[in-house]
C-alpha positions in Angstrom: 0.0 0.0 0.0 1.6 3.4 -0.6 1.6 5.5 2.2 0.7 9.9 0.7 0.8 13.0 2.8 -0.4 16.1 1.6 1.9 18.9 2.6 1.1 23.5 1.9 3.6 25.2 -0.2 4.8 26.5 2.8 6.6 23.6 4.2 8.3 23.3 0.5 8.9 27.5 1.1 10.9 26.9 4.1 13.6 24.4 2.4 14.6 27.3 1.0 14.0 30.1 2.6 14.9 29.2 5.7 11.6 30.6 7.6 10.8 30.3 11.1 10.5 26.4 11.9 12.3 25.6 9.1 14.2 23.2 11.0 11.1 21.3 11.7 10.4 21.5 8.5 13.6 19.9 7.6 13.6 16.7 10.0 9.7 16.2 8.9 10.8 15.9 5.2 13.8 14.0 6.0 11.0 11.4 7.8 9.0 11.2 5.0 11.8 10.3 2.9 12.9 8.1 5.2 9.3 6.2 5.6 9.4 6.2 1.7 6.4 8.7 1.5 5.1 10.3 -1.0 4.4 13.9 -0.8 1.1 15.0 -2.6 -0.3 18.8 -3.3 -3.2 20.5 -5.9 -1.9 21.8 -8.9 -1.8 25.4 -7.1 1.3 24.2 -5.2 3.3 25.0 -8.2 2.0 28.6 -8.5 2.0 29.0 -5.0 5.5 28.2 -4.3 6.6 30.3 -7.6 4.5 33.4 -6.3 5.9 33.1 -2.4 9.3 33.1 -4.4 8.9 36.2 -6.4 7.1 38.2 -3.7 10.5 37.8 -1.0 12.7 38.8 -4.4 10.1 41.8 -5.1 10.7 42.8 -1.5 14.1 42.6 -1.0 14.3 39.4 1.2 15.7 37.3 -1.8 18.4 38.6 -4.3 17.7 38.5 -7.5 20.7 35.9 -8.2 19.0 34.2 -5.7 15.7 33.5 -7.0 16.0 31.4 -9.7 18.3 28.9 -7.7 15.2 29.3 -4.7 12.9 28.6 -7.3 14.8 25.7 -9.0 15.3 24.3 -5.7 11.9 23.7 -4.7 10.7 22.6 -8.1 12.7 19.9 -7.1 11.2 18.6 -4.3 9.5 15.8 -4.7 6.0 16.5 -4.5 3.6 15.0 -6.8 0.8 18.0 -7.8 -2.6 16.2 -8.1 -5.9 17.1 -9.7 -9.1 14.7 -9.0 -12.3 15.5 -10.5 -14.5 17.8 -8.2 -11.6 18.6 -5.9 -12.6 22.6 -6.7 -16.3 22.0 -5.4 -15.0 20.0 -2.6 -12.4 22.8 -1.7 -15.3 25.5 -1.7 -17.5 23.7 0.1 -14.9 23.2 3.2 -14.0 26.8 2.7 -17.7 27.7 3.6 -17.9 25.4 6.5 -14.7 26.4 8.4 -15.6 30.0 7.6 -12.1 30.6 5.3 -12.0 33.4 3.2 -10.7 32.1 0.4 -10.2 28.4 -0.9 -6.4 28.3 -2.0 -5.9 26.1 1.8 -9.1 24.7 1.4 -7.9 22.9 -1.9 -5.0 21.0 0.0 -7.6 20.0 3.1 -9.5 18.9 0.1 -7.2 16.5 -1.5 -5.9 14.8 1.9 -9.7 14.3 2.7 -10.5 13.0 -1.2 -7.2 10.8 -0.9 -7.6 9.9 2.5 -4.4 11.0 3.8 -3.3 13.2 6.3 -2.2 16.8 5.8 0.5 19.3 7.2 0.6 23.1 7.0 2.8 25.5 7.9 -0.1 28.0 8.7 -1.1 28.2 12.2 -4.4 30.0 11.6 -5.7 27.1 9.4 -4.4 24.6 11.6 -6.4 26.5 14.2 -9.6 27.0 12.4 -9.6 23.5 11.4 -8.1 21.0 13.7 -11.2 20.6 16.0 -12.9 18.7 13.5 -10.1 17.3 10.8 -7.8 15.1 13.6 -5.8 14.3 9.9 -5.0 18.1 9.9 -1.1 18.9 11.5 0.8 22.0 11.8 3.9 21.7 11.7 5.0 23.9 15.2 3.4 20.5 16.6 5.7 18.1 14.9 8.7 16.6 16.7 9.5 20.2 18.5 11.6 18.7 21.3 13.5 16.5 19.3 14.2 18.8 16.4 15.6 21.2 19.1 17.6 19.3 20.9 19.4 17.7 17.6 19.7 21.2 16.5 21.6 21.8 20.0 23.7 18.9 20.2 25.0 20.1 16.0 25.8 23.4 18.0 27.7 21.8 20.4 29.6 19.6 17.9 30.5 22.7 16.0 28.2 21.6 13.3 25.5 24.3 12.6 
């Protein structure tokens, strides 16, 4: 049986930006790989992660050299960008029950629901707004913290980091 996890564009934002719990972000990928997972995400992934990209060049977070190697780098990732039939009605119709303003989140709780798989975010707020009734929804502050800290201590230590 092959084992899927849908993951936001900002989990695949922070390999390369280096964001706040981007080390989390790190060991959580790493896991997957490890487990042999395979990473899932609507077709918007690709124009999310592109736009998130082009908006820290636009304001000066990125250099311009920089982008295209940022942009390269999470195209790589491997995350495979699906598209089932009625995922859009699906997506607006859990966008009007948790109250969202828009549906660009709702498309990703839409696909882990329609694939049956569970999904992590990086955004707190839809974590929040969510996790009461979704138990397949994760946010990634949640994941591992203590672990990922203490590794992150002991390469400190070591004179790795």
């Amino acid at each position: 049986m092959r084992s899927w996890v849908c993951a936001d564009a900002g989990l695949a934002i922070m390999q390369v930006l280096r964001e706040p719990l981007c080390d989390l972000a790190d060991a959580l990928w790493a896991d997957w790989n490890r487990q042999g997972v395979t990473v899932i995400a609507p077709l918007l992934w690709g124009y999310e992660v592109t736009s998130v990209i082009r908006k820290n060049t636009f304001r000066r977070l990125l250099t311009p050299e920089d982008e295209q190697d940022a942009l390269d780098a999470v195209l790589r990732l491997p995350v495979e960008q699906r598209q089932p039939a009625d995922l859009h009605q699906r997506a607006c119709a859990l966008a009007r029950r948790f109250n969202r303003p828009n549906a660009y989140d709702a498309h990703y709780l839409a696909l882990a629901e329609m694939l049956d798989c569970p999904f992590w975010t990086s955004d707190e707020r839809l974590f929040n707004a969510v996790h009461g009734e979704l138990s397949w929804v994760h946010w990634l502050g949640h994941y591992r913290k203590a672990d990922v800290l203490h590794e992150r201590q002991a390469d400190y230590q070591a004179g790795r980091r």
